[in-house]
MITOR-484723 format. One record per atom (N, C-alpha, C, O): residue in one letter; x negated, z, y negated. Coordinates in pm, whole numbers, plus 50000, padded with zeros to 5 digits. Last residue first. Layout:
N
AXZY;...
end
This chain:
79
X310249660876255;X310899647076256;X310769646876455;X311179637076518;X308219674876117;X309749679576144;X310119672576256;X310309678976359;X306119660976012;X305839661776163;X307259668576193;X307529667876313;X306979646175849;X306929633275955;X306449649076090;X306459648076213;X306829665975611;X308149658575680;X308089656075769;X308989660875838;X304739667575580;X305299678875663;X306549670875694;X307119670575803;X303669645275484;X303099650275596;X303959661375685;X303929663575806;X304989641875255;X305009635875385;X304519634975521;X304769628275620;X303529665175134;X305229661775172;X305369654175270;X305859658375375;X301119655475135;X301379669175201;X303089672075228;X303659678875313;X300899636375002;X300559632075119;X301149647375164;X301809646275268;X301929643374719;X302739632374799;X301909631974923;X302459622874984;X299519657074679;X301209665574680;X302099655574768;X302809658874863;X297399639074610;X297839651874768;X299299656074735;X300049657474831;X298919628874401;X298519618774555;X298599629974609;X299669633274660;X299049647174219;X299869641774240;X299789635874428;X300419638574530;X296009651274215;X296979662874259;X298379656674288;X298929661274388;X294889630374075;X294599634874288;X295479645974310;X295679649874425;X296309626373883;X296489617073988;X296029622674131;X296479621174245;X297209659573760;X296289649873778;X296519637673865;X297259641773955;X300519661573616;X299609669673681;X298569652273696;X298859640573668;X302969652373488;X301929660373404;X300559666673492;X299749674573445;X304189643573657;X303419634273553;X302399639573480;X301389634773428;X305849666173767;X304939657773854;X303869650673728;X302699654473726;X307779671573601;X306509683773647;X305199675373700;X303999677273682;X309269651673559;X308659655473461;X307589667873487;X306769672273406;X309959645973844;X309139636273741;X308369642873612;X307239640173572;X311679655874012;X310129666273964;X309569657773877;X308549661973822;X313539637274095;X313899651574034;X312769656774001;X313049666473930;X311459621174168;X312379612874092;X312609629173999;X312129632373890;X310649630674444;X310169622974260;X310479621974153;X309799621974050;X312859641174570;X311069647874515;X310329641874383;X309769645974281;X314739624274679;X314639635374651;X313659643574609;X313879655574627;X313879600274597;X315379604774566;X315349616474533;X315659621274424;X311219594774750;X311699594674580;X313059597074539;X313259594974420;X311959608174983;X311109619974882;X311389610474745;X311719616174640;X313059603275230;X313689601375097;X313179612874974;X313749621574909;X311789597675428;X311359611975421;X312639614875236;X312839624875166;X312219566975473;X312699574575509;X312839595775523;X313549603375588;X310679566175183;X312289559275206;X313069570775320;X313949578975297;X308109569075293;X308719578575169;X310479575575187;X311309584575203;X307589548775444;X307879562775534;X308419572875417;X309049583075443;X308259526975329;X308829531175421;X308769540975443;X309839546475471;X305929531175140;X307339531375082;X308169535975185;X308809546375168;X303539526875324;X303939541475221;X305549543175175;X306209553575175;X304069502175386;X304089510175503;X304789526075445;X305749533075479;X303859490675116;X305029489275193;X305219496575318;X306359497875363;X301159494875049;X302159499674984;X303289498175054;X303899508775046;X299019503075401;X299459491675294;X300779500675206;X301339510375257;X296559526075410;X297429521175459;X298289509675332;X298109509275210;X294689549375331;X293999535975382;X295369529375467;X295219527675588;X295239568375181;X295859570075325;X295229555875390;X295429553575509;X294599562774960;X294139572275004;X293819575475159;X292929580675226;X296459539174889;X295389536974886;X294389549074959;X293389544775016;X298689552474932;X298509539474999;X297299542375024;X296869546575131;X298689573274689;X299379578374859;X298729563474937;X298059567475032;X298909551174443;X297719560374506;X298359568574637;X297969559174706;X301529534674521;X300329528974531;X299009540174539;X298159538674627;X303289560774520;X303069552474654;X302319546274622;X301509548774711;X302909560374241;X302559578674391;X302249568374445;X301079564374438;X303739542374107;X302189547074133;X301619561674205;X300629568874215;X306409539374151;X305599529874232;X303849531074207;X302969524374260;X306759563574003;X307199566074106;X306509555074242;X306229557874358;X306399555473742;X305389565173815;X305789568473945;X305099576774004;X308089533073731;X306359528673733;X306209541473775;X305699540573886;X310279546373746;X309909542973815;X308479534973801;X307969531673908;X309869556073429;X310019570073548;X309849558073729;X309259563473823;X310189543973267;X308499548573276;X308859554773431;X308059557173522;X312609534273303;X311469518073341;X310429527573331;X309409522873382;X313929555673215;X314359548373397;X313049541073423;X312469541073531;X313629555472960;X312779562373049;X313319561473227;X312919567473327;X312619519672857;X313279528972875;X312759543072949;X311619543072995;X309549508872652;X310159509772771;X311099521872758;X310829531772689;X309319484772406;X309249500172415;X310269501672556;X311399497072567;X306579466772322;X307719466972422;X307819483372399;X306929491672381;X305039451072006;X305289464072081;X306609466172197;X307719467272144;X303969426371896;X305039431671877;X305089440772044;X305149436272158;X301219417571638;X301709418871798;X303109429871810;X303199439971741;X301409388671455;X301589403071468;X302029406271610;X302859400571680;
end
């Protein structure tokens, strides 16, 4: 009998948080660790992800991905 993992919502909420930055990566033709860095320092999963999770999840993957490139986009040019 196959026995079912039931994930916390900390353990769904960061898988969707390490699948912005893997689609943001992939889009941006850049590596996941470059993406993390510059999210780290724009501290958008502290501050953007994490708090919008439940608005965020519900929208499409390419809407999600542009939303995360257009944050970080405006961030990096503040900067």
């Amino acid at each position: 009998m196959e026995q079912l993992i039931e994930l916390s919502q900390t353990e769904i909420k960061l898988a969707f948080v390490a699948s912005c930055i893997e689609g943001t990566a992939f889009v941006l033709g850049k590596s996941y660790q470059e993406v993390f860095e510059r999210m780290k320092r724009a501290e958008m999963i502290s501050n953007y992800i994490w708090p919008n999770y439940e608005m965020l999840h519900t929208e499409s993957r390419e809407n999600v991905t542009n939303n995360m490139i257009e944050y970080l986009t405006m961030w990096e040019a503040k900067q």
